[in-house]
C-alpha positions, 0 to 999 in steps of 0.5 A: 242627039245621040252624039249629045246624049253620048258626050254627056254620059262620058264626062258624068265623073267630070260633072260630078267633079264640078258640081262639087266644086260649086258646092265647097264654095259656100254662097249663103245670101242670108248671110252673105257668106261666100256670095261674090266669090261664088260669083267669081268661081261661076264666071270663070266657069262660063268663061271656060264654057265660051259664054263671055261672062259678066259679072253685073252690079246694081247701086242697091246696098248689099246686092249679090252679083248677077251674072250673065253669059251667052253662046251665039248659034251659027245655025239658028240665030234667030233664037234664043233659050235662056237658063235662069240659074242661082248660085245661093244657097239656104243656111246649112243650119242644123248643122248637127243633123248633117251626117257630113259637113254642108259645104264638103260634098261627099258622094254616096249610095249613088247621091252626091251630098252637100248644101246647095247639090240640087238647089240649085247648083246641080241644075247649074251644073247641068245646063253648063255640061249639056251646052259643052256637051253640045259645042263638043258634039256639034261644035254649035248650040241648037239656037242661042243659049242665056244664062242669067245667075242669080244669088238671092234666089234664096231671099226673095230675088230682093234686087232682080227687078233692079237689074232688069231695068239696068240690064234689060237686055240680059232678060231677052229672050224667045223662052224660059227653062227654070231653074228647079224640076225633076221627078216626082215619087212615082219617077214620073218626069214633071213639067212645071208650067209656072209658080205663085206668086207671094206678098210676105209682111210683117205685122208688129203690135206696140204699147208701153216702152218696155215689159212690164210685170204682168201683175200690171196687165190688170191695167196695162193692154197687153200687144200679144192679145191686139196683134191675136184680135188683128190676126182673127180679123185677117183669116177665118178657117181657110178663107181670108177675110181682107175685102176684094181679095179674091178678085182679081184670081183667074179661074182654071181653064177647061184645059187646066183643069183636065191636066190637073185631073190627069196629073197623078194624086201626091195625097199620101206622099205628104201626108206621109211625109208631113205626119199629118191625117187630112187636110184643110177642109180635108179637101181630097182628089181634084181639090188637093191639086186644085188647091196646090196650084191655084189657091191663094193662102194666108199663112203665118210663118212665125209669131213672137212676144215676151218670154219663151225661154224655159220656166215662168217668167211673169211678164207683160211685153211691150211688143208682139210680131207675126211673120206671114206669107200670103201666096198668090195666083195668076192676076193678083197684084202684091202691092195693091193686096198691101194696101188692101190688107192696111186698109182693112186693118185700118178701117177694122179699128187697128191702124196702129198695127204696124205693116211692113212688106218684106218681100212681094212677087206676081204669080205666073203661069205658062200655057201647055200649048207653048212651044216650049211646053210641048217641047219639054213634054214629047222630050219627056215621052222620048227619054223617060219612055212609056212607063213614066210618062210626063205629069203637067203641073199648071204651077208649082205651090212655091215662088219664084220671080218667074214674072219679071221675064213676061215669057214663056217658063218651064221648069224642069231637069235633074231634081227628085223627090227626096233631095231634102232641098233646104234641110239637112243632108240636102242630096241629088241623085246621079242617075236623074242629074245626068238624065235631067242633062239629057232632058233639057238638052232635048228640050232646047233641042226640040225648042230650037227646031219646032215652030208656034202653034 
C-alpha cells in the first residue's frame, strides 16, 4: 500500500484542485439549482477515471440524475466494493454568515471552505483519487469498484427505490463504504456500522375557509389548539404514545452493547455545542449512547398558524401544520407505522386531522463481525496508530437510505467533527481528506483480500 499511500500524497494539490471544482458548480436538490450540470461535471470525472460513466434516468417528474460508473479488477473479479456518493448539496442559506461565498471555494488555515466540501463532495472526491491512486500505482483496483451518485441525497433519496428497481444492477454488489465518516472530537477515526431509519409527515389541521377576527373564537374552533390537543395525544415526555410503536425494535446484542460501553462519551461535546444542561430524562453515560444509536423518537420540526410577524395581529386562522420526524430503529417499518399513527389519530376522535407522509426510510444496521467491518476497523488500528484507536458506532443518529442495498454498510472517511456540514462556512479539513483517502483505500484493500468469517 505504500506506493498507494505515496501516490495519493503526491497529487494532494491536484485533490484539492478537484474538489474545488465540484464545489463551484452548485448542485442544490432543494431547489434544483445546478443538479444536472453537476451531473454532467460528475460523469465526465468518472469518464477521465476509465469508470464508463452512465448517466440514469427514471419516469418519475423532477427526479436528479443517478450516475454510475465501474472499474473491473484484473486480479480479484469475483469482487465487488461499491462507493455510494451524492453530489447535492444543502441551501447555502444564511448566506450572510458565510464569511466567503458558498459556491467559491476558498482554501484557509488549512481547511478548504465552501458548500458542499464535506458533504459530500469531499468524500466523492476521495474515492475517485484513491481508485486513480490505485490504477497509477497498480495499474489495477484490489477487486471491482461501483459508484452509485446520487443527487437527492439531500431530500430524503425521494427516488432511489425508483432506480433500484430500474436499475437493480447498478446496486449489486459484495459490500458498501458510505458516503459520510471521519473523525470524532477527540481524532478518534469512527466506524459507523448503520443509521435510523425515519418516517417524516405532515399533520394539518382545518375549520373555517379563511382567518377569522379572533373576536370570533368566542364561537369559532380555533385548528391551533385541535392540531395541540392531536399533537399531546401522539407524545408524552419521551415516550410515543401511538399503539404497537415499540414493537417490532430489535434490542441491542450482548456484542453491541459492550461496543457501545467501550465507544468514547460525546456528552460534553454537544452539551457544549448545542448550549443545553442535560438531557432528556437527563439520561447520562450508556443511556446517551443507548439513545443515540437505538432509540426510536418523536420529534416535531416546525409548527405553523396565523400570524408570527411582529406586533398584534388579532387573528383566528383557518388552518394549523406541524412538521415531524419520527426516527426509526432496526425492524420498524415506515409504512405500517403510518397507518398506526392514522388509526390512532382516528380512533382517538381526530380523523379530520390531515396526514401526509413526506418522506419514509428503514432503519439498518451492519454486523461488526462482517468483512468489511473488521477490514475498516484493523486499517484504522493501522493508519491512525495506537493513540487513536478506532471507535465502533452500532449506528449513526441520522438517516440514509442504507436499507435498499440489503448489504453489508460501513461509513467511514475523511470528514471531522467541526466541518459545520449544513450550515454556514461548511469546511473540510486537508490533513483528514487526504488521510480519510488513505483509510478507504486500505479498507477496500483489506476487504478485497480477507475472507467471511
Amino acid at each position: 500500500m505504500k506506493q498507494v499511500f505515496d501516490y495519493i500524497d503526491s497529487v494532494k494539490d491536484r485533490s484539492i484542485e478537484a474538489l474545488k471544482q465540484l464545489v463551484r458548480q452548485p448542485s442544490v436538490s432543494a431547489t434544483g439549482q445546478g443538479i444536472k450540470e453537476c451531473a454532467s461535471l460528475v460523469a465526465k470525472m468518472l469518464e477521465n477515471l476509465g469508470a464508463s460513466p452512465k448517466i440514469l434516468d427514471v419516469e418519475k417528474g423532477g427526479a436528479s440524475p443517478l450516475v454510475v460508473g465501474e472499474i473491473r479488477s484484473k486480479m480479484n473479479p469475483q469482487k465487488t466494493l461499491l462507493f455510494y456518493n451524492h453530489y447535492d448539496v444543502q441551501p447555502p442559506e444564511p448566506l450572510e454568515q458565510w464569511e466567503s461565498p458558498p459556491f467559491e471555494p476558498r482554501v484557509s488555515g488549512g481547511r478548504v471552505y465552501g458548500r458542499g466540501c464535506a458533504d459530500d463532495k469531499g468524500e466523492l472526491i476521495g474515492r475517485l483519487k484513491l481508485t486513480e491512486a490505485f490504477l497509477e500505482a497498480w495499474g489495477d483496483v484490489p477487486c471491482n469498484f461501483k459508484f452509485l451518485i446520487e443527487g437527492e441525497e439531500e431530500t430524503g433519496s425521494i427516488h432511489l427505490e425508483e432506480y433500484f428497481k430500474k436499475y437493480p444492477e447498478s446496486f449489486k454488489a459484495d459490500s458498501v463504504v458510505w458516503e459520510f465518516g471521519g473523525i470524532n472530537v477527540e481524532g478518534r477515526p469512527m466506524v459507523t456500522l448503520g443509521v435510523k431509519g425515519i418516517l417524516y409527515v405532515e399533520l394539518v389541521a382545518r375549520n373555517a375557509k379563511v382567518d377569522a377576527h379572533s373576536s370570533l373564537a368566542a364561537i369559532i374552533d380555533n385548528p391551533a389548539w385541535r392540531l395541540v390537543a392531536a399533537l399531546n395525544t401522539i407524545k408524552k415526555a419521551d415516550k410515543i404514545l401511538v399503539p404497537g410503536w415499540y414493537k417490532d425494535v430489535r434490542s441491542f446484542t450482548k456484542e453491541e452493547i459492550e461496543l457501545l460501553k467501550r465507544a468514547p462519551s460525546e456528552e460534553q461535546a454537544i452539551k457544549r455545542n448545542y448550549g443545553v444542561k442535560s438531557f432528556v430524562n437527563r439520561a447520562r453515560g450508556l443511556e446517551v449512547k443507548k439513545a443515540l444509536a437505538g432509540k426510536p423518537t418523536c420529534n416535531i420540526c416546525g409548527i405553523s398558524s396565523g400570524y408570527n410577524g411582529p406586533g398584534p395581529k388579532t387573528v383566528l386562522p383557518n388552518e394549523a401544520r406541524a412538521k415531524i420526524d419520527f426516527r426509526l430503529v432496526p425492524d420498524q417499518d415506515p409504512l405500517d407505522l403510518l397507518r398506526k399513527l392514522k388509526r390512532h389519530l382516528n380512533q382517538g376522535g381526530f380523523s379530520d386531522i390531515e396526514v401526509t407522509s413526506i418522506e419514509h426510510e428503514r432503519a439498518s444496521r451492519t454486523s461488526p463481525k462482517q468483512l468489511i467491518s473488521r477490514a475498516a476497523i484493523e486499517s484504522a488500528k493501522q493508519l491512525y496508530g495506537p493513540s487513536r484507536p478506532p471507535t465502533v458506532n452500532i449506528s449513526s443518529a441520522a438517516t440514509g437510505p442504507m436499507y435498499l442495498f440489503d448489504l453489508p454498510c460501513i461509513a467511514i472517511g475523511g470528514g471531522h467533527s467541526e466541518s459545520r456540514n449544513h450550515a454556514p462556512n461548511e469546511n473540510l479539513r486537508i490533513d483528514q481528506f487526504i488521510m480519510g483517502m488513505k483509510w478507504v483505500a486500505d479498507t477496500a484493500n483489506l476487504f478485497a483480500s480477507g475472507t467471511k468469517e
